[in-house]
N, C-alpha and C positions, 0 to 999 in steps of 0.2 A: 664477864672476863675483862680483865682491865690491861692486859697485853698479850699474844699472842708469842711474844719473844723476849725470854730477859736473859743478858748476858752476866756470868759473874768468871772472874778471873778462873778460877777453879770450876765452874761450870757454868754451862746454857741449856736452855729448857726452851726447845719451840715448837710450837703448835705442829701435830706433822704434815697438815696443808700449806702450812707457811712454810714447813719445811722443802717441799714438793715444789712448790712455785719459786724460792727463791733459794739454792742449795748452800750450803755454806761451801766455803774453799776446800777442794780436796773432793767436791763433790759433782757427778752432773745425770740429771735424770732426760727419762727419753719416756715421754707420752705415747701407749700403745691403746689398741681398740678396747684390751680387757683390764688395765688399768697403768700402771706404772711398772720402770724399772730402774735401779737407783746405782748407778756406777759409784766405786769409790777407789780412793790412793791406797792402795794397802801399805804402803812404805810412810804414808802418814796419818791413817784412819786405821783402827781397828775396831769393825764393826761386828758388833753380837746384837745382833735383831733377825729374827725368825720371821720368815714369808708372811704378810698379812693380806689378811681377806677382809676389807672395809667396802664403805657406801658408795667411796671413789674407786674402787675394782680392785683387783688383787696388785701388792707395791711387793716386788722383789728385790730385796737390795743385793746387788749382786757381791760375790768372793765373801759375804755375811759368814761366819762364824757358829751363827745362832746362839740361841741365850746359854746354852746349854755346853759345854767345850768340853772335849773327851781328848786326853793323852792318853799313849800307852807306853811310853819310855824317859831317861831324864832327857835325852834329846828334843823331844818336844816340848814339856815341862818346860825347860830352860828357854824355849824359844817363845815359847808362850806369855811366858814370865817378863822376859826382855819387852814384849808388845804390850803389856799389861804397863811397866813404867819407863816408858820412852812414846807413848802414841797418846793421841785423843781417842776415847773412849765412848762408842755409840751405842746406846741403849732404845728401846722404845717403852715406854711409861703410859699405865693408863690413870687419870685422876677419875675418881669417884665419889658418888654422893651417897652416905646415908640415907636410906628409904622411909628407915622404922626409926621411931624413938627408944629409948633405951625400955623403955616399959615393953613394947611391942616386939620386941626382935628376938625373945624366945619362944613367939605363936609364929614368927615367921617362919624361923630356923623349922620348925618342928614339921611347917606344912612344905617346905623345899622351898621358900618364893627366894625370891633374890634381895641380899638385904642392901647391894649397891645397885647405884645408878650409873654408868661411866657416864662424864660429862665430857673430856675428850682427850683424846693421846697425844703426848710427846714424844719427839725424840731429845731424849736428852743425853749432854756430851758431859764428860768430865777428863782434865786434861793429868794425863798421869804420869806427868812427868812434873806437876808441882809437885816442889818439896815437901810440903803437910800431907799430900794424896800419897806421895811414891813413898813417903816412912809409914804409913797407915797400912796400904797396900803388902810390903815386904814386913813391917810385923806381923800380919796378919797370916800370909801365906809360910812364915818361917816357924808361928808358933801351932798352925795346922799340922804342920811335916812330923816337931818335933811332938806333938800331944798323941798324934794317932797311934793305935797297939798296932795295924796293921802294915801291909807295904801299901793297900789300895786306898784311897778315899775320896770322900764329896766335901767342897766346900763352898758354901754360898756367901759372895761378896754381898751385902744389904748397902742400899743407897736411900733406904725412907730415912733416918734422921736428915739427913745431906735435904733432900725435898721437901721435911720440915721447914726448913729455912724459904720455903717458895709460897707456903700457905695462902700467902698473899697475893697469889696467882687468879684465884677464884671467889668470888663472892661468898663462897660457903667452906666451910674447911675441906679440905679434901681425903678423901680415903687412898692411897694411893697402890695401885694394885701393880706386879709384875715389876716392882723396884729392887730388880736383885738379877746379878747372874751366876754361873753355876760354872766351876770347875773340877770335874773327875780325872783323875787318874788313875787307872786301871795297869799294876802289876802281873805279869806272867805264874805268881804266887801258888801252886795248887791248890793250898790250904790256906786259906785267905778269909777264916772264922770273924774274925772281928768288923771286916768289912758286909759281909754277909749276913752278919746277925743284926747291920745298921748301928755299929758301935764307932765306924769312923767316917760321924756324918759333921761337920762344924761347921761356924757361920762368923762372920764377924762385920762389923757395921764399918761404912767410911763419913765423915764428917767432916764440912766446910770449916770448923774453926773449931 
C-alpha cells in the first residue's frame, strides 16, 4: 500500500482505520468495548454506509442512510435529491484481489471458492456539489425518471470508473467490490407491472474527468 489516504478535489479514498483514528471535519467517532461509533453533520455529510462487522468490532455510523435509500413520495425524492447535489458523499468501498488466473477462474467459479481476496476498505467521499459530479448525477437521475415505463424504480449510482483512477492505490490492480449505491422509489401504483417484472432497474456510472 503506498498511502492510506489520497485526497482529490472531486473525491478522497481513506483507509477506514485511518478513517477511525483521524475523522475528517463534519466527523467525530467515540471508541466502545464492542467496536466503534461514527457521528456525523447531516446538514453537511450525507452518509450511505450500512453497519459494519470487521476485525476492529462492529463501526456504526450513526443517522447512515445505508447503501441502499428507499423513497415513497416526490417529497422525499426531492429531498434526497437536494442531499445527493449539495452534500459530501460517504460510501464504504472494499478493494480486492484476484485469486485465480484467468485460466483458473472457471474451476473456481464452478466449485463456489471465492475468486477475491479483500485487501482492505475505504470510506470514500465524493463531493456532490462539484460541477462535473452535480451535471453527471442530475443527468443521470433525470434520464432514469424519464426512461422508466413505470411510476416505481431502482437505480444504482456506479462509482468503479471514478476508483479506476485510484488503481494506483495498491500494488496489485484492484477488484473493487460494493462501489455503487442504490436508490428506489417506490409509488402507491397498484398495478406497477413493469417494476415488478424488473423492467424499471437502471444504472448509470459517475466519472472524475
Amino acid at each position: 500500500m503506498k498511502a492510506d489516504q489520497v485526497s482529490h478535489s472531486k473525491m478522497k479514498v481513506t483507509e477506514i482505520g485511518e478513517f477511525l483514528r483521524k475523522p475528517p471535519a463534519g466527523f467525530s467517532v467515540m471508541s466502545l468495548s464492542s467496536g466503534y461509533r461514527v457521528y456525523s453533520d447531516p446538514e453537511e455529510t450525507l452518509v450511505l454506509i450500512d453497519d459494519l462487522h470487521s476485525c476492529m468490532g462492529n463501526i456504526v455510523f450513526q443517522k447512515s442512510l445505508g447503501r441502499k435509500v428507499k423513497v415513497n413520495n416526490l417529497w422525499e425524492y426531492t429531498s434526497f435529491r437536494k442531499s445527493l447535489l449539495s452534500r459530501r458523499i460517504y460510501l464504504l468501498i472494499s478493494a480486492c484481489e484476484e485469486n485465480f488466473p484467468v485460466s483458473n477462474r472457471k474451476a473456481a467459479s464452478e466449485t463456489k471458492g471465492d475468486l477475491n481476496q479483500m485487501l482492505k476498505q475505504y470510506v470514500v467521499s465524493i463531493d456532490g456539489n462539484d460541477p462535473f459530479i452535480k451535471w453527471q448525477m442530475e443527468k443521470g437521475l433525470d434520464w432514469t425518471i424519464s426512461s422508466v415505463a413505470g411510476e416505481s424504480y431502482r437505480v444504482d449510482i456506479d462509482l468503479t470508473e471514478a476508483l479506476e483512477s485510484w488503481a494506483d492505490l495498491v500494488q496489485v490492480e484492484p477488484v473493487w467490490r460494493d462501489a455503487s449505491f442504490t436508490l428506489k422509489y417506490y409509488s402507491d401504483a397498484l398495478f406497477d407491472f413493469p417494476h415488478w417484472f424488473g423492467f424499471s432497474k437502471r444504472t448509470f456510472k459517475l466519472r472524475l474527468i
